[in-house]
N, C-alpha and C positions, 0 to 999 in steps of 0.2 A: 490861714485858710482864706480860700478869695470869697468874696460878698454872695449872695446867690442873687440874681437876673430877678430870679420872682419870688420875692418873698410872702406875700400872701398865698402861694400854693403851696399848697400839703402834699407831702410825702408820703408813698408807700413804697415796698418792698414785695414783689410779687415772688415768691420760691417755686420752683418746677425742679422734682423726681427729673435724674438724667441716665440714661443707662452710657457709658462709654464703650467704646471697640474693642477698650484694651480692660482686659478681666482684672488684672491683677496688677499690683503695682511695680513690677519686675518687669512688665511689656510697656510700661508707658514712655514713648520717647529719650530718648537722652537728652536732649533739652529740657523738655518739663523738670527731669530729677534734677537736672542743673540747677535750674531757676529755682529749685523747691532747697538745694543745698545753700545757694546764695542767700536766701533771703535767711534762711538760719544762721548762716556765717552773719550776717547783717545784725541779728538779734543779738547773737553772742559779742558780737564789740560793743553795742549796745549796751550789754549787761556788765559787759568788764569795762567801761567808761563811768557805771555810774558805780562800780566797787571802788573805782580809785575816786571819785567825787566823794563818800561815804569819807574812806582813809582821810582826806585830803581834810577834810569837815571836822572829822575827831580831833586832827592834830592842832588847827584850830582852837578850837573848845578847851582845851586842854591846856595849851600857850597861853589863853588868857588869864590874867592875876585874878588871885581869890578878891571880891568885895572887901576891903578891912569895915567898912562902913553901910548901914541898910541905906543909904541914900545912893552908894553908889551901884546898886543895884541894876537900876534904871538902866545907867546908862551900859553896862555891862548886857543888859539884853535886849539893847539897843544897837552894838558893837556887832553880837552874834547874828543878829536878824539883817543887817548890812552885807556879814560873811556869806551867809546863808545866800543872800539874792544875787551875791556875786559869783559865787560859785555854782546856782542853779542857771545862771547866765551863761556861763561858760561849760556846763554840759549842755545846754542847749544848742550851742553853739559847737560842738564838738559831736551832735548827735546829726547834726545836718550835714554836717561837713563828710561823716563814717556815710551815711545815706545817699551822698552825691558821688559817691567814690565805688558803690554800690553797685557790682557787676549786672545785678538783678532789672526788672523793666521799669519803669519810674513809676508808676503805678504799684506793683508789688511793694518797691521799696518803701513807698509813702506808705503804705498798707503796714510794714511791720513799725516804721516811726510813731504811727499814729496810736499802735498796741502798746508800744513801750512807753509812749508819754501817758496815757492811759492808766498802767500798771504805776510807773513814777509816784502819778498823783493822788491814784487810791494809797501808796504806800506811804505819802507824807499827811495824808489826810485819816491816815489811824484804819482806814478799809480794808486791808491786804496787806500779805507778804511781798518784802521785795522781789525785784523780777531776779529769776534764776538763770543761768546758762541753760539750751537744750542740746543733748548728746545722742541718746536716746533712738531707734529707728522711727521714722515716721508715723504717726497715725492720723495726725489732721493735716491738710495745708489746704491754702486760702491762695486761689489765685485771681486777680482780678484787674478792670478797664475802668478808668475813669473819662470823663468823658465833659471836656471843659467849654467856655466858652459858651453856657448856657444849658449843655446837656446838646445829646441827639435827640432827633423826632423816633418814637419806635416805630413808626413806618417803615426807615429806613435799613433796621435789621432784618426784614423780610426782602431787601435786595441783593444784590448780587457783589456789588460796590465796595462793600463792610470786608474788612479783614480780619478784626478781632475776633468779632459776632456775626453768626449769620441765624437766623433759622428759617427754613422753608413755609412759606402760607401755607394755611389751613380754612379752609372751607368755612363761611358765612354761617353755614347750617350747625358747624360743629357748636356754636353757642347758641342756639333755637333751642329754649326753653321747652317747645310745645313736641321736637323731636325726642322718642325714646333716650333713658340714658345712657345702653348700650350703644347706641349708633351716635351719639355726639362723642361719648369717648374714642370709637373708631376715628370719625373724622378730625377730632384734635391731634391724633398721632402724628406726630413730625420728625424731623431732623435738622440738624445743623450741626457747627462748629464752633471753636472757643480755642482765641489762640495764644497759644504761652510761650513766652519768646520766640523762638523760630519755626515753633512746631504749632501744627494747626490738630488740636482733638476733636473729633467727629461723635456723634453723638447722638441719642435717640431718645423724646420725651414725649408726653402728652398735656397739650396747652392747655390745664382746663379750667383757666380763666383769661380771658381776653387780656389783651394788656388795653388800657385807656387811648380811645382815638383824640388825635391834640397832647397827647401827654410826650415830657422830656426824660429819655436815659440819660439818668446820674453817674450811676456805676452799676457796671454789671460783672459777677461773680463767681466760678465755678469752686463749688466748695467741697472736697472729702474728707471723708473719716473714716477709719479701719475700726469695723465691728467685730469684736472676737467672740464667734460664737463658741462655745465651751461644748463638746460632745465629741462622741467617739462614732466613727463610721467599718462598719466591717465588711471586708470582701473577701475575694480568692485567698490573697495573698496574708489573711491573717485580721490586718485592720489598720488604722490612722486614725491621729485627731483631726477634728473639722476643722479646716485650712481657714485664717480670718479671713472676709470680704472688704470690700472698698465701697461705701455708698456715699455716691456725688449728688449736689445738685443745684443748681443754678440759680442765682439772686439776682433780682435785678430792680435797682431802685429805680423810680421814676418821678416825676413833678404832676399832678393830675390838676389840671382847669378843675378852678372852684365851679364852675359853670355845669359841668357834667355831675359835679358831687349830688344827690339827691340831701335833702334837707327831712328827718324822720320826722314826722308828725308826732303828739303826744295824745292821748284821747283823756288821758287825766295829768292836771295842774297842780298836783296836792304834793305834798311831802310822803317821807313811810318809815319806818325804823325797821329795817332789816337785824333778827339775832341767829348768826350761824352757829349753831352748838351741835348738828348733827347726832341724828338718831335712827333708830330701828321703829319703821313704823311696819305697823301688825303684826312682822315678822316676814312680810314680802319685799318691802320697799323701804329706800334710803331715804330720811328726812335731811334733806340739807340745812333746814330753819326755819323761823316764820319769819313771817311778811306783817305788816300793820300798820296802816296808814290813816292818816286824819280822819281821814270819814267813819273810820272806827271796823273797815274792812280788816279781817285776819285772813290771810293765806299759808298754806302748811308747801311748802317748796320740794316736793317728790320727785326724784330722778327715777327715771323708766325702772322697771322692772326688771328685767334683759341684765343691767350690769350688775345688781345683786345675786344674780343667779350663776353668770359668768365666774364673775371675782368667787363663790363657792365652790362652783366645779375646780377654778383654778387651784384652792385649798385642798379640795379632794385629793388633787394630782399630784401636790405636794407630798399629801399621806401618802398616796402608794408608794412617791419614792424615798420616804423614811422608811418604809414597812418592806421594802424592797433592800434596803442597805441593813436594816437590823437582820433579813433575813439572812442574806448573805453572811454577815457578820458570823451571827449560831453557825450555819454552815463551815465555816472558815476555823471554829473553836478549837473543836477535836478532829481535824482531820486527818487522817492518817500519812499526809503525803508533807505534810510541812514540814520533816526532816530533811527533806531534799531543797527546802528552798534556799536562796543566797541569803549570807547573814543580814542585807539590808533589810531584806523583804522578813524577815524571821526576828526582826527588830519592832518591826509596823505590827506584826500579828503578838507581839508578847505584852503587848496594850490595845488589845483589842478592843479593849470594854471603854477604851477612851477614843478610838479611830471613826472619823469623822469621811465625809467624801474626798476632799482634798486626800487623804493619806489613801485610799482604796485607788486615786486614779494613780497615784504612786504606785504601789502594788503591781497594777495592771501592767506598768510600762516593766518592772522587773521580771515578773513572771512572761513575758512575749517573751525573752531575752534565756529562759531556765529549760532545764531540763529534766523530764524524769517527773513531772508534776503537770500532767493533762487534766486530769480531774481542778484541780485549783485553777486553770489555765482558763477552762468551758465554765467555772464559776463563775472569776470573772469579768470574763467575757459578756457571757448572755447578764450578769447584772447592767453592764455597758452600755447595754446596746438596750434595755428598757429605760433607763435611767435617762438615757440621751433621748429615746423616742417620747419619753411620759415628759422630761422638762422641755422640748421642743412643745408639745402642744402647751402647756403649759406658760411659756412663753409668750404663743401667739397670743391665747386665750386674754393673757395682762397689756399687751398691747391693745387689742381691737375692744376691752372695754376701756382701758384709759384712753383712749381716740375719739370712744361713745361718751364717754363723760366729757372732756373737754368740748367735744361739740353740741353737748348740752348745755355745757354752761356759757357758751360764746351764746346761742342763742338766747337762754334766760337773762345773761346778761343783757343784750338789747334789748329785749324785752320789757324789763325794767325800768333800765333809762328814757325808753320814749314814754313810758305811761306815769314817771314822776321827775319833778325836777330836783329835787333837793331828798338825799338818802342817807341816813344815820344808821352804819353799819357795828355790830357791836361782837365780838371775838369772844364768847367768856370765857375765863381763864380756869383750871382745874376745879380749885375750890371755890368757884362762884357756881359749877352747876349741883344742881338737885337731885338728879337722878343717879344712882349707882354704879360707878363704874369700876365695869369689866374688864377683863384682857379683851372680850370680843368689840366692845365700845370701842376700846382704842383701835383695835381695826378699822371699826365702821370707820374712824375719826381719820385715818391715815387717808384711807381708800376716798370720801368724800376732799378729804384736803381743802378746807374754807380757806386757807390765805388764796390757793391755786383761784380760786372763785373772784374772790375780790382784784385778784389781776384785769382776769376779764373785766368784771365790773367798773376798774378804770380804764380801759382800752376806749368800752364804749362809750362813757361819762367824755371821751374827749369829743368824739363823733356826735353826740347829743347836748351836752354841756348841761347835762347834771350835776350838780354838786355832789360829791362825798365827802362823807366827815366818818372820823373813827376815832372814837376815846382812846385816850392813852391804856395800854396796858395796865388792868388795874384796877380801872378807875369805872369799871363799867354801875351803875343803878338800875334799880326796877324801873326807872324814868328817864324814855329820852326824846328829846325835840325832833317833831315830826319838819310840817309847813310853819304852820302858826299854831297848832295845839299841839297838847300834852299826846304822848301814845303811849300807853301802858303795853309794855310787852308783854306774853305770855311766860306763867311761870312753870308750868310742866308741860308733857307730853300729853299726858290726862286732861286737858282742859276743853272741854267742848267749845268746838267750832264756828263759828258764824258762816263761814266761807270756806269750802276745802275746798281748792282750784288746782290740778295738777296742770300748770304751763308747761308749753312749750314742749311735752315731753314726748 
């Protein structure tokens, strides 16, 4: 990897939502499916260089004489760790060589190198399975510009000049704070292009974060993934499953002057002993933890309202469509018309009492296909077509409040780190908590997700340079190091408050 120009500047990665021209991934260029087939071809020798390394390694290990003597131990896993560096020497050597030979754009091809050494090292370091061949149709690919020699200015992608990258300016106003949010979304709306091997894709986004003036493009990335939504659609002609989509969208690393970086202020110097254990507080709101800092302040960490109430309905809608498929089900027992169906489908129904969704959408595709069975047909069917509409809402519902929570906890997270420097985070484990636990606890517990939390909480802690610390699994006490004194955490929900501050919410 060459050196970076400016190592004192910090990196980010700005992502932009892209919409492209081409819907589906059957209209995308012939070029693009090339380049998306080479870099796979690229991975696959890849994978079949380090299975003959592995072979090559065993036979090795195997060749060498048994120790007759414990002393001669040493030297025998001394012998093997020489092999070992030799022959990691020479697939490296042979991974660069497959990569240079590499029909794909040199960029691409470093792109799948840098995956498979990646995957290699987690695999020798006990993190991961080995890497595998991909056969399989498409559902992700990763195309991407690197950009050397320091990086480009992102000025310059707003020219005309650029081949890879282009995108069209957008209006000064469109980031004006003080202009409605409607009308800065309007005016961030843009276009451009992104070019993959010989074909140039066109494209339609909304900037709606500035990129950094003085800052340098690293690499910039167009990235999709095939989402299969699961659902049945009916029309004239009877009906279809929901055809999977393609959602892209564009990465683009940059280098940002420490100079424009804002520096967060703290208004409090003290330490705090954060314990996330997560609970139901009155029966409205999600307790994520308490807060408790030196000065003997307790804070109770409440997420909004709104997502408690969401993640319920989203429950609700699950009921209906159990109470929708049991219905069905009774309906389907004694029906008079099940004589007539084919013996697959007359297989599914003589286990009724054990048929799940999966086997009903089976059904569905047999009986389109039968005859002489309309009644079981408008069963069904109309189960279909609520099933599909009730887990659609149902879906959005899970997305836009896990979106509401993580952008709660990116801001509680900052929040935090600028108001303390040093933070003793503590996980308890099953049997260290007190209070009674539910199936519905363990809900709350999923739904809250405290690791997802402490992510955030080091994201920020780098931007602020708070310290975190976390007991080992295990090991947690009623006592933990704040700043410089002791902080007793709270030991139930019941415990009257000094302080009940809902942040940021």
């Amino acid at each position: 990897m060459r050196p970076r120009k400016r190592t004192d500047w910090p990196i980010s990665v700005y992502r932009y939502w892209v919409n492209l021209d081409h819907a589906s991934w059957s209209d995308l260029p012939t070029n693009v499916t090339h380049e998306a087939e080479a870099m796979r071809a690229l991975w696959n020798q890849l994978v079949e260089a380090f299975a003959q390394y592995q072979e090559t390694y065993q036979k090795a290990r195997q060749s060498s004489p048994e120790p007759a003597l414990d002393t001669q131990t040493d030297s025998r896993s001394a012998a093997q760790t020489r092999i070992f560096k030799q022959l990691r020497e020479s697939l490296n050597e042979e991974a660069l060589r497959l990569t240079g030979e590499c029909p794909a754009g040199w960029a691409n091809s470093r792109f799948v190198l840098t995956q498979f050494q990646a995957a290699v090292s987690r695999f020798f370091g006990r993190h991961g399975n080995p890497p595998h061949s991909r056969t399989a149709p498409f559902h992700k690919v990763h195309f991407c510009h690197q950009f050397t020699a320091g990086g480009l200015p992102v000025e310059r992608i707003f020219g005309q000049h650029i081949q890879r990258l282009h995108l069209e300016p957008v209006s000064p106003e469109a980031f004006n704070t003080a202009s409605p949010q409607r009308q800065r979304k309007r005016l961030a709306r843009t276009s451009g292009l992104f070019q993959v091997g010989n074909a140039a894709l066109t494209f339609r986004t909304i900037l709606h974060r500035p990129l950094p003036e003085g800052a340098y493009l690293k690499t910039a990335a167009l990235v999709g993934q095939q989402i299969m939504a699961g659902g049945y659609h009916k029309d004239q002609n009877g009906g279809h499953d929901i055809a999977p989509r393609w959602q892209w969208s564009l990465h683009l690393t940059v280098e940002i002057p420490p100079a424009i970086i804002p520096t967060p202020a703290r208004a409090i110097t003290t330490g705090a002993a954060l314990r996330l254990e997560g609970a139901l507080w009155e029966d409205r709101q999600l307790r994520l933890g308490m807060l408790s800092d030196s000065t003997g302040r307790e804070e109770a960490l409440l997420l909004p309202q709104t997502i408690l109430e969401e993640w319920r309905h989203k429950r609700a809608l699950q009921g209906q469509v159990e109470s929708s498929l049991e219905q069905l089900k009774s309906q389907l027992r004694d029906h008079h018309e099940r004589a007539h169906l084919p013996a697959p489908a007359q297989k599914i129904l003589a286990r009724l009492w054990a048929v799940r969704t999966p086997a009903l959408w089976r059904l569905l595709h047999l009986v389109e296909g039968a005859s002489g069975v309309p009644g079981i047909q408008h069963l069904v069917r109309a189960w279909a077509d609520r099933s599909t509409t009730i887990l659609r809402e149902a879906r959005g519902l899970e997305r836009r409040y896990l979106s509401h929570r993580d952008w709660f906890y990116h801001n509680l997270a900052s929040d935090l780190c600028r108001r303390y420097q040093q933070m003793n985070v503590v996980i308890p484990d099953q049997e260290d908590r007190t209070e009674e636990t539910t199936p519905s606890t363990s809900s709350y517990r999923h739904l809250l997700a405290p690791a997802r939390f402490v992510t955030f909480l080091r994201l920020a802690a780098l931007k602020t340079g708070t310290e975190i610390t976390m007991p080992p699994r295990g090991a947690t006490s009623n006592k933990v190091r704040g700043d410089t004194h002791s902080v007793v955490r709270p030991s139930s929900a019941g415990k009257k408050l000094k302080h009940i501050v809902k942040s940021v919410a």
